[in-house]
C-alpha positions in Angstrom: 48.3 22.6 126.3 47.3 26.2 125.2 51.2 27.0 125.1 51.5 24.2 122.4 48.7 25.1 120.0 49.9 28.3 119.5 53.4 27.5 119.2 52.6 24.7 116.5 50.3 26.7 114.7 52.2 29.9 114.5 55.5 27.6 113.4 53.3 26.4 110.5 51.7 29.5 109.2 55.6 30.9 109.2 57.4 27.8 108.0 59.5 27.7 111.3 61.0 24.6 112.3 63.1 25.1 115.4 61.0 27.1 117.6 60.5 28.1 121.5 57.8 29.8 123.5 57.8 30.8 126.5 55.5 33.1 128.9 57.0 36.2 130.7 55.1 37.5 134.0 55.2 40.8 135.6 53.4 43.8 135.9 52.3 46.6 134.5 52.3 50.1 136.3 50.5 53.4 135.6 51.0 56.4 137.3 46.5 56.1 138.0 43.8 54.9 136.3 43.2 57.7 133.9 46.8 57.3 132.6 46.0 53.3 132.2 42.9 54.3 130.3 44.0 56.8 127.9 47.1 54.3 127.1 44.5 52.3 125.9 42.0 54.4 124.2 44.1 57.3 122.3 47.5 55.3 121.9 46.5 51.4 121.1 43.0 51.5 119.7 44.0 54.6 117.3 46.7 52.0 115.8 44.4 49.4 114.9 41.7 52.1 113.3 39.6 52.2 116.0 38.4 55.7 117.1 36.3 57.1 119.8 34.5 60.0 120.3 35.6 62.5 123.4 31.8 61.6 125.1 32.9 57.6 124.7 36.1 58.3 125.9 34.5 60.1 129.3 32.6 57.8 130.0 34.9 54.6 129.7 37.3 56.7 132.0 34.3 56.6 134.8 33.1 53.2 134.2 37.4 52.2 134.5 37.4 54.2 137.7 34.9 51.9 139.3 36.3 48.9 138.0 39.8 48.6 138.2 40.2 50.7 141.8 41.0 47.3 143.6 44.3 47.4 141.3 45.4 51.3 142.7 47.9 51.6 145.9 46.5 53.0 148.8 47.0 56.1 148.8 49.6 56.4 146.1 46.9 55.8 143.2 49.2 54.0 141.7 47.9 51.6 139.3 49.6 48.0 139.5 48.6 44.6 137.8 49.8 41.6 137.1 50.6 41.3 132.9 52.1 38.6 131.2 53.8 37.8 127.8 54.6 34.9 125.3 57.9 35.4 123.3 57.9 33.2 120.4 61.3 32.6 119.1 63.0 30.5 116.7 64.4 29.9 113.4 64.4 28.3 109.8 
C-alpha cells in the first residue's frame, strides 16, 4: 500500500509513465558506533545545512553509545543493522 503511494505520486510529480519500485534489504556495517555516528553528523547533516556544535556532537556520540549497543558484535564492536532501500525506476 505504502509502496504504491509513493510510486504513483512520485510518477506524477515527474511526468513518468512506465515506472517500477522496488525495496532493496541489507545491512549497513560500521567499523563501531562512533564511526556510525560521525557518518551521520559531520558527513550527511553538513550536506543538508545542518551544523552542530563540537559539545552537540559529544554528547549525541554518548547518548548513541547507549542506544544502539544491541546493534555492535560481541566483541568485534562492529556495528551491524538491517537498512533497506527503494529504487524507483522508470521512463517517459
Amino acid at each position: 500500500q505504502r509502496q504504491m503511494c509513493i510510486r504513483d505520486s512520485m510518477s506524477r510529480r515527474a511526468g513518468i509513465q512506465d515506472f517500477e519500485l522496488s525495496t532493496l534489504d541489507g545491512e549497513a556495517r560500521f567499523p563501531d558506533i562512533h564511526e556510525f555516528v560521525d557518518a551521520e553528523l559531520r558527513g550527511w547533516l553538513p550536506v543538508m545545512g545542518i551544523h552542530l556544535d563540537d559539545s552537540m556532537v559529544e554528547n549525541i556520540h554518548n547518548i548513541c553509545k547507549q542506544r544502539l549497543a544491541h546493534f555492535c558484535n560481541v566483541g568485534g564492536g562492529e556495528l551491524v543493522m538491517p537498512t533497506s532501500a527503494h529504487i524507483f525506476s522508470g521512463g517517459c
